[in-house]
Backbone bond lengths (Angstrom), bond angles and torsions (degrees), N, CA, C in turn:
res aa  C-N    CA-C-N  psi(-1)  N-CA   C-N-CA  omega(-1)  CA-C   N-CA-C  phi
1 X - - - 1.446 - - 1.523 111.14 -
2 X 1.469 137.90 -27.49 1.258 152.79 -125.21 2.245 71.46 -113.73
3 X 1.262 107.51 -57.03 1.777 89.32 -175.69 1.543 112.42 -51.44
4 X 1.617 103.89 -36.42 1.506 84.63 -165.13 1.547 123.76 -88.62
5 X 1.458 113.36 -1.80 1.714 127.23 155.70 1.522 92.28 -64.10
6 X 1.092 109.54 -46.86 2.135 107.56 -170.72 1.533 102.28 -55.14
7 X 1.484 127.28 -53.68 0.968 127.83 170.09 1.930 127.96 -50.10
8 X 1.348 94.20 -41.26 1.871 112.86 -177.38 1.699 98.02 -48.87
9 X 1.450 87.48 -54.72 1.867 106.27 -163.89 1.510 110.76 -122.72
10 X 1.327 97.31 92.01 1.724 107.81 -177.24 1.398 108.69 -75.45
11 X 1.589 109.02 -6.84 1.680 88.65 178.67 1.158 120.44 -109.78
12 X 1.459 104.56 153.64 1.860 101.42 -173.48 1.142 137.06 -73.92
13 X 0.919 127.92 151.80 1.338 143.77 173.70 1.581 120.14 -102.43
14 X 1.450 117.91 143.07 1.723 119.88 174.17 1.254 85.92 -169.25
15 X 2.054 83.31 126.41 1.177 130.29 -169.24 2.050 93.87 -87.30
16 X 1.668 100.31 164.01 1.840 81.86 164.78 2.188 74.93 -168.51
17 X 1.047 100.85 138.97 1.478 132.90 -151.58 1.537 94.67 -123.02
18 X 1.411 108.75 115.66 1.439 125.18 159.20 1.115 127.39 -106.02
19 X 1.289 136.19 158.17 1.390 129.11 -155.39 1.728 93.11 -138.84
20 X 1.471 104.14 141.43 1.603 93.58 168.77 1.203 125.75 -104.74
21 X 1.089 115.58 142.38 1.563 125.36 -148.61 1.819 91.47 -112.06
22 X 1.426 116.09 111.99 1.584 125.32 148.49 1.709 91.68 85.67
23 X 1.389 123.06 19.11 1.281 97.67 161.11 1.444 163.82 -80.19
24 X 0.930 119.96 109.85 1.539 108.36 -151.55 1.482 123.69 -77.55
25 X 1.619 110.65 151.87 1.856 98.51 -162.67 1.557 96.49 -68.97
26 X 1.155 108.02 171.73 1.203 129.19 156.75 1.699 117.16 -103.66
27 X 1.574 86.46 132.74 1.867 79.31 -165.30 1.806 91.44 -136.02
28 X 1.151 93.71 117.18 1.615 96.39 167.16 1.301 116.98 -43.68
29 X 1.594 118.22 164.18 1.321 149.81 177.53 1.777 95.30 -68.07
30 X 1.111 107.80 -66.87 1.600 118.81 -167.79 1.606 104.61 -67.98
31 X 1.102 122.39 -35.02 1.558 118.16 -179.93 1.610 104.79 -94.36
32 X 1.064 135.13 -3.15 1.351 139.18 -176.46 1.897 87.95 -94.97
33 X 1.017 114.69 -73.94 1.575 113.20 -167.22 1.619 112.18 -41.20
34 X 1.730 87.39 -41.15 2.071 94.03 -179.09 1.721 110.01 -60.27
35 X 1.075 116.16 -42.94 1.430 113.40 -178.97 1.774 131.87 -78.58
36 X 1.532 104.34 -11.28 1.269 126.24 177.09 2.042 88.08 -96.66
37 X 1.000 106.95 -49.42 1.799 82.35 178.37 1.424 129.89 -90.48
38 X 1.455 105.51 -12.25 1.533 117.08 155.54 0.834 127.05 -121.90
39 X 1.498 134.90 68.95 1.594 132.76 172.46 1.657 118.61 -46.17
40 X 1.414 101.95 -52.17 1.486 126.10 169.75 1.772 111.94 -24.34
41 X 1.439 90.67 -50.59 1.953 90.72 -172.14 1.378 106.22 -79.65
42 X 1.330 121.59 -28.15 1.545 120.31 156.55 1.391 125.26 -26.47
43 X 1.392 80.37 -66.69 1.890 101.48 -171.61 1.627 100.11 -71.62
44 X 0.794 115.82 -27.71 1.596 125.76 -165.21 1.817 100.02 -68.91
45 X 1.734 96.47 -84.57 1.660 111.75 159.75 2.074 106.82 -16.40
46 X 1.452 111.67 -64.31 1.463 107.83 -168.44 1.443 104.43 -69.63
47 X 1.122 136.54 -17.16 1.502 129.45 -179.68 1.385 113.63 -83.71
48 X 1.358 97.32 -26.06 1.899 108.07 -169.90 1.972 92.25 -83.26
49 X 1.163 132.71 -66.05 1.374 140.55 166.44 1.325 139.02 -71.95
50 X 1.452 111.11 6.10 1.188 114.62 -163.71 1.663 126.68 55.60
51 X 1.358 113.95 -161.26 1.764 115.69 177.04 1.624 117.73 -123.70
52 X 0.828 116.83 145.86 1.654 151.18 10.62 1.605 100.44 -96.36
53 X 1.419 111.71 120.78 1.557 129.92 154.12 1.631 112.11 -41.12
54 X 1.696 110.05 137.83 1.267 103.14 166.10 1.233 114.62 -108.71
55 X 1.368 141.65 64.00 1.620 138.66 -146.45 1.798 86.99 -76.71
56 X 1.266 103.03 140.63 1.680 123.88 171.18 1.523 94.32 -119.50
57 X 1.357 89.55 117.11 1.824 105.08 162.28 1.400 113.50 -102.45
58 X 1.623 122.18 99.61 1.331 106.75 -169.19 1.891 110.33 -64.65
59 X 1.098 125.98 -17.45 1.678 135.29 -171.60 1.409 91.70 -70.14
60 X 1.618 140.91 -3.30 1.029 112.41 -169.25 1.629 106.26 -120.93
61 X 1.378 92.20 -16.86 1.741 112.64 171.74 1.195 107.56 -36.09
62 X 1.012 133.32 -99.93 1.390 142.10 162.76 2.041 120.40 -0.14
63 X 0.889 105.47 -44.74 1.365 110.54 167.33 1.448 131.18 -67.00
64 X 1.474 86.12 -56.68 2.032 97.62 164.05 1.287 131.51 -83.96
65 X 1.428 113.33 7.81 1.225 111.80 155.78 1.413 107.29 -99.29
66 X 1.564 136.96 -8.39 1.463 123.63 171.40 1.693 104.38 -74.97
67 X 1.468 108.39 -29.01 1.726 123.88 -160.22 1.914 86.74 -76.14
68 X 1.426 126.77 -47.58 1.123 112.33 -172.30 1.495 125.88 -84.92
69 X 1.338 94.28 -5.48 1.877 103.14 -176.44 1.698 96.60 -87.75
70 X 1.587 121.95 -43.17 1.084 116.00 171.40 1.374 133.30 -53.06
71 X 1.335 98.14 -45.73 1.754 95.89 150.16 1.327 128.50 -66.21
72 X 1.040 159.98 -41.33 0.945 144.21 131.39 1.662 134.82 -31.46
73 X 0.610 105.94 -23.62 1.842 117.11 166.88 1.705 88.99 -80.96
74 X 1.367 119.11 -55.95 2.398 101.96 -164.40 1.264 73.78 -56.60
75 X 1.233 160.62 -30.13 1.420 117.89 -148.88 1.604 117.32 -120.36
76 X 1.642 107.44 12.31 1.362 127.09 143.18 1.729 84.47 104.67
77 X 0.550 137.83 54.19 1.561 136.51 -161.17 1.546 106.52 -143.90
78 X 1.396 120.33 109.02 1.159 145.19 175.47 1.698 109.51 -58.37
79 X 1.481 113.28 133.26 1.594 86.28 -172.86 1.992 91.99 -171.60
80 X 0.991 111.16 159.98 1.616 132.64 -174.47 1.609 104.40 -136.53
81 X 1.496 104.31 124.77 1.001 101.65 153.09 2.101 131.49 -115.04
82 X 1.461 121.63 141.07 1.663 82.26 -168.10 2.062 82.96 -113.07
């Protein structure tokens, strides 16, 4: 299948991959306090489900979808999130 996209679109493409260097997470106020006063449910949560945890903070929803639509809007890009 990969020839006949090659064929669709004869012209090339080059990709170029950056890496981020020293970035640090960002860790909420509200999820930073929860894990400094309950380590226990951490450890607890990973024993009951194993690893890697997917914790959903709904308080934070709301933020990263304005942070990801805005990016997408600088870069002129029409977009929905649900």
């Amino acid at each position: 299948m990969s020839s006949l996209l090659n064929i669709a679109n004869p012209k090339k493409t080059s990709w170029q991959v950056n890496f981020a260097r020293d970035l640090p997470p960002y860790l909420d106020s509200v999820i930073s306090d929860w894990l400094q006063q309950s380590p226990e449910i951490l450890t607890s949560l990973t024993d009951m489900y194993s690893s890697p945890l997917n914790i959903v903070w709904p308080h934070t929803v709301a933020h990263n979808l304005k942070a990801m639509a805005a990016v997408t809007a600088s870069f002129g890009i029409k977009s929905k999130f649900y």
